[in-house]
C-alpha positions, 0 to 999 in steps of 0.5 A: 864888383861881380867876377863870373868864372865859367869852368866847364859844366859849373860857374863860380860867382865871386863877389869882391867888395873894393873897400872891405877886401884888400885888392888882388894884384895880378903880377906880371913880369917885365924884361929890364933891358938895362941890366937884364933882371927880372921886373916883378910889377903889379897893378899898383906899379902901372897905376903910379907909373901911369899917374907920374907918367902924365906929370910928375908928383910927389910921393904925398901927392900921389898917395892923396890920389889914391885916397880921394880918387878911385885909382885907389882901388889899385891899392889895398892900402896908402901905406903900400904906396911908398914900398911901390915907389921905392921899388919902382925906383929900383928898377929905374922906371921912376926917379926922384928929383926936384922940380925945376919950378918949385924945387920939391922932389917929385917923381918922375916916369923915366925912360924905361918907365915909359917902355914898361907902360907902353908895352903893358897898355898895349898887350894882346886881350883874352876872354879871361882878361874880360871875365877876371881883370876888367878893372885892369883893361880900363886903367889901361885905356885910361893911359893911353892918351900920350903912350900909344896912337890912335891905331892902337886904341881902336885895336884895344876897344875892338879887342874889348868889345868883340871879347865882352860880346863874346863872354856876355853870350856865354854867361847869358848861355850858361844863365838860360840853362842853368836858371832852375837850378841857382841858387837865387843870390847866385843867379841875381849875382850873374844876372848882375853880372849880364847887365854889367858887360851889356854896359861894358859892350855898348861903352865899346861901341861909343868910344869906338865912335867917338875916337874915330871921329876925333881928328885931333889924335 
C-alpha cells in the first residue's frame, strides 16, 4: 500500500507492507452519551462493530474473519481481537449474550454501538482522509447497507470521488514537475500511486451509477 503525502515544495512516499508492518491505527474519540466519558476507538473497533453489527458472533468467530478475510489488515494481530472486544464491551457498544438459537455466547452490536457507527460512517471527507486513510473510507462504505440511507451514500461516493480527483490532480502536478529530479524508486512509487486513485476516481463513478439506480434502497 502506497501513501503520497504533498507538503509544500516536497513529497514524502511511504510504502506500508499489510502483512510485515503492523497496521497504524487512526484514533478518534467519541462522546459516550450514557455516562458522558471519553470512547477512545480505533479502526479495529469499527471493524468488530461493523462485523457484529451485521450478525452477532463470537469472539473465535470474529477472530477467523480477520484471519481468512482481508478485514484483517484492521488488525496488527488476532491476539488484539479480544483486548478490542472486551474494551468495547466497556464502553457498552457490544454485549456479550447467548444466542437465542444455539445458546452460544455471541456478540452483539447494542444500541449505543450502533449510533457510534452511524456517526463514524457518516462523518464529513477531507483531501487528507483521501491521501492518508483510503483503507478506512472503503470499510466505511462497506457498512453502510443497514446504518445510513441512500442520500447519504451518494453524499459519501460524491465526497470520495470529487476528493480523489482533486488529490489525483495534484500528485499528477507535482509528478509532471518534479519528474527529473526523483529519484527512480520514488517517482515509480508515485506514478503507482497515480494509477491507484485513477482506479479509486473511476470506482466512484460507477458506484455512484449503480446505487442510483438501485431502486430497492
Amino acid at each position: 500500500m502506497v501513501f503520497i503525502f504533498l507538503k509544500h515544495d516536497e513529497i514524502i512516499i511511504k510504502i506500508f507492507f499489510i502483512n510485515t508492518i503492523s497496521t497504524i491505527f487512526v484514533i478518534r474519540i467519541v462522546l459516550n452519551m450514557k455516562n458522558n466519558n471519553p470512547i477512545k476507538t480505533t479502526s479495529l473497533d469499527y471493524a468488530i462493530l461493523g462485523l457484529v453489527h451485521q450478525q452477532p458472533m463470537s469472539g473465535y468467530g470474529i477472530r477467523k474473519e480477520f484471519e481468512l478475510t482481508a478485514i484483517g489488515n484492521y488488525s496488527s494481530s488476532p491476539g488484539a481481537i479480544y483486548p478490542a472486544l472486551k474494551r468495547l464491551g466497556k464502553f457498552e457498544l457490544v454485549q456479550n449474550r447467548p444466542d437465542k438459537e444455539d445458546g452460544k455466547n455471541k456478540f452483539y452490536c447494542t444500541n449505543l454501538g450502533k449510533e457510534v457507527l452511524i456517526e463514524w460512517v457518516s462523518q464529513p471527507l477531507t483531501l487528507k482522509d483521501v491521501a492518508q486513510i483510503m483503507d478506512e473510507l472503503l470499510l466505511r462504505f462497506s457498512f453502510m447497507d443497514a446504518l445510513v440511507g441512500k442520500e447519504k451514500a451518494l453524499l459519501f461516493l460524491t465526497s470520495f470521488r470529487d476528493l480523489s480527483k482533486a488529490y489525483l490532480k495534484e500528485i499528477q502536478e507535482y509528478h509532471h514537475n518534479q519528474y527529473d529530479s526523483l529519484p527512480l524508486h520514488g517517482r515509480l512509487a508515485l506514478e503507482y500511486g497515480i494509477e491507484t486513485y485513477k482506479t479509486t476516481y473511476k470506482w466512484c463513478k460507477n458506484a455512484i451509477t449503480v446505487i442510483t439506480k438501485n431502486t430497492s434502497l
